[in-house]
Backbone bond lengths (Angstrom), bond angles and torsions (degrees), N, CA, C in turn:
res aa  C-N    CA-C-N  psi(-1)  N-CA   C-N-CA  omega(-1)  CA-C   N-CA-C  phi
1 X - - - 1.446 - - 1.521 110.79 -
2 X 1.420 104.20 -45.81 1.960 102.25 178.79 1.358 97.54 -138.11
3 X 1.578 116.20 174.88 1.354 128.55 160.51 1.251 111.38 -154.10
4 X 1.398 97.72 109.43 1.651 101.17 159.47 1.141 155.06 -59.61
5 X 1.571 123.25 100.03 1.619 118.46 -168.78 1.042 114.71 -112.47
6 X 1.369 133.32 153.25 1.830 148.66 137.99 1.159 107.28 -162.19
7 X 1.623 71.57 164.70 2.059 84.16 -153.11 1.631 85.03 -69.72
8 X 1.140 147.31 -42.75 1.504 151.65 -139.40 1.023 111.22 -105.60
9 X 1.525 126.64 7.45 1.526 120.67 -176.18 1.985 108.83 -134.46
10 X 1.319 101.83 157.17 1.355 100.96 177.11 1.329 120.96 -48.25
11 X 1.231 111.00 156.33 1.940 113.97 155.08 1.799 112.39 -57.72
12 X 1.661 98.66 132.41 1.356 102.79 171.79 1.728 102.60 -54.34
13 X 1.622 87.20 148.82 1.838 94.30 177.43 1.908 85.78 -120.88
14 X 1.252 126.63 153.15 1.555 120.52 141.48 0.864 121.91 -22.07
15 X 1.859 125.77 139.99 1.361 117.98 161.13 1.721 90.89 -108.41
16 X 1.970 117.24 143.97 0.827 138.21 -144.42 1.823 109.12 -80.60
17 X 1.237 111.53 45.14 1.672 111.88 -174.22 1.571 110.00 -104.86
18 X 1.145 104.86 172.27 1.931 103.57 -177.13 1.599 86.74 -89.55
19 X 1.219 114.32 134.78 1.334 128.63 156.60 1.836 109.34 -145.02
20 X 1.981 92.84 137.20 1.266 121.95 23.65 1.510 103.29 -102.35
21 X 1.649 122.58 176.20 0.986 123.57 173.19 2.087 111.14 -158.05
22 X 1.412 97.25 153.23 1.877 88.94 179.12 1.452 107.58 -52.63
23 X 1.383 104.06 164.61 1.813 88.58 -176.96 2.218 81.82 -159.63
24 X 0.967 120.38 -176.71 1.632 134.33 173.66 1.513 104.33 -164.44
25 X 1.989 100.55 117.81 1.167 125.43 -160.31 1.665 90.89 -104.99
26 X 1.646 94.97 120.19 1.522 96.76 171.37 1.720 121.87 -110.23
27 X 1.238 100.47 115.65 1.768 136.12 -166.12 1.627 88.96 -59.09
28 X 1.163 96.71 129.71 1.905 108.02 159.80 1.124 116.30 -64.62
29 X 1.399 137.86 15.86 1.226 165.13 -163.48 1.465 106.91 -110.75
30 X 1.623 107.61 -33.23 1.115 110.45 -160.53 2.108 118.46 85.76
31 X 0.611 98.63 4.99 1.619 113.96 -171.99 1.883 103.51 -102.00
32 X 1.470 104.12 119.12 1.621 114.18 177.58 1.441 105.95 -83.29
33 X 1.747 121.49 120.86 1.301 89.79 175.57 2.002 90.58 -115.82
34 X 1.099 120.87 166.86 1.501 139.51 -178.59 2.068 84.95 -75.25
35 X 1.635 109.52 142.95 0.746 104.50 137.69 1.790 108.94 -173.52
36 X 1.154 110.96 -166.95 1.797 109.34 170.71 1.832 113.01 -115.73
37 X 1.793 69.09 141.65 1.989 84.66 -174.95 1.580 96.82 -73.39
38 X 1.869 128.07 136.02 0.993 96.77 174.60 1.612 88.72 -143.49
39 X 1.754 115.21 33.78 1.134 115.82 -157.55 1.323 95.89 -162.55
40 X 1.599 136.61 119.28 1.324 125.95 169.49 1.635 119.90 -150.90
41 X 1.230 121.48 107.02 1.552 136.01 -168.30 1.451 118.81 -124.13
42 X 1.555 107.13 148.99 1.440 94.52 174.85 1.699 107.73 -98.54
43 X 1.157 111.31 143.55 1.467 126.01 176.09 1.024 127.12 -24.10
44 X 1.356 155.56 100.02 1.428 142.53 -159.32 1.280 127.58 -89.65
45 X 1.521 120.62 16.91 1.455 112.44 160.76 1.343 90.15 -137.65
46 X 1.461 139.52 5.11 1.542 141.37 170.70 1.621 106.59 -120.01
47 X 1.662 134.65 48.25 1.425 123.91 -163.96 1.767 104.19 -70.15
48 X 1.521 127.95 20.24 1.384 115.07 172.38 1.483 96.53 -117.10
49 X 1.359 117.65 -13.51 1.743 112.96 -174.82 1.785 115.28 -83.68
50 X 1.015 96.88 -145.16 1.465 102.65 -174.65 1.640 114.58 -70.65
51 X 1.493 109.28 116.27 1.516 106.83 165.55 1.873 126.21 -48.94
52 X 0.815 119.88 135.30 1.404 121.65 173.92 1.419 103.66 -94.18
53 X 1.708 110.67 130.63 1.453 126.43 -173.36 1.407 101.58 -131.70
54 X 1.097 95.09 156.31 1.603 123.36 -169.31 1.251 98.00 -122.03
55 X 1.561 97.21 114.52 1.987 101.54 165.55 1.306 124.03 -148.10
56 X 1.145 114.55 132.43 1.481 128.29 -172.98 1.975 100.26 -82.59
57 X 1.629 113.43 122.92 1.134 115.07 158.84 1.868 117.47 -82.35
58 X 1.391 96.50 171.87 1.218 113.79 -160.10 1.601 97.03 -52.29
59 X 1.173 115.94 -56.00 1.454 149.92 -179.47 2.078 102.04 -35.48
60 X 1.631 105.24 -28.27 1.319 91.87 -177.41 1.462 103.68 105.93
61 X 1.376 123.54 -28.96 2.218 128.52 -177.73 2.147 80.61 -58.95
62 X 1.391 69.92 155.01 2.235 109.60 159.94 1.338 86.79 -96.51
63 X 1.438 105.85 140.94 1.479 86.79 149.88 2.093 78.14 -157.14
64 X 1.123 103.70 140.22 1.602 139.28 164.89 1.610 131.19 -94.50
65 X 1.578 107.69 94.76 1.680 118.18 -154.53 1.593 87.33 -130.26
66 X 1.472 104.48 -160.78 1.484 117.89 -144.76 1.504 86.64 -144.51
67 X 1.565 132.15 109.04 1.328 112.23 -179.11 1.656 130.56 -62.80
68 X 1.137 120.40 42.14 1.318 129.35 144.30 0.981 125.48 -86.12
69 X 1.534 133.66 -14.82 1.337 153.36 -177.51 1.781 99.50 -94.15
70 X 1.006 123.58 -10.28 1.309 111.22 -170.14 2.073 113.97 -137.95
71 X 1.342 88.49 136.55 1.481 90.51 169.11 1.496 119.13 -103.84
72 X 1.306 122.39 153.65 1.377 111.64 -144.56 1.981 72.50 -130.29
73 X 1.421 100.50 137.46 1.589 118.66 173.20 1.709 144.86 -110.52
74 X 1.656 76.42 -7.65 1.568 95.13 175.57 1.379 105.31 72.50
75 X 1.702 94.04 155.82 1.670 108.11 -171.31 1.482 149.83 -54.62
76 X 1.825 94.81 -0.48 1.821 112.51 -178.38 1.722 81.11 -99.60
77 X 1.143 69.84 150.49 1.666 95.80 165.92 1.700 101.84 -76.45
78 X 1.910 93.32 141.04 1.682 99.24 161.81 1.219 119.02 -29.71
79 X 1.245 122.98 148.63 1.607 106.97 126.87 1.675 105.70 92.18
80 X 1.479 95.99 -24.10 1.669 107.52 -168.03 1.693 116.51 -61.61
């Protein structure tokens, strides 16, 4: 889904979450959208800050956020 480069910073390592898993991506909009984690790294010039995740919405979009933006729901489906 992404890859992280600079010339000046480490190689992405994993950040340590179960993927994939349900997750709800919250829009600066204010808008929750449903989607799946299918991507999880730690930051490569911040490796104690926010992991960067990769998640596919229901809808089929990429979309590439900062896990502060996201709540993570674990592997059953909502609702199930």
């Amino acid at each position: 889904m992404f890859c992280q480069q600079a010339d000046d910073a480490e190689p992405s390592e994993p950040f340590e979450v179960k993927v994939p898993q349900y997750a709800i991506w919250h829009e600066a909009d204010g808008a929750d959208v449903p989607a799946i984690l299918i991507q999880a790294e730690h930051h490569i010039t911040d490796r104690d800050g926010d992991a960067v995740f990769g998640l596919r919405t229901l809808d089929g979009h990429g979309v590439v956020t900062d896990s502060s933006e996201v709540s993570l729901l674990g592997e059953q489906a909502p609702n199930a």
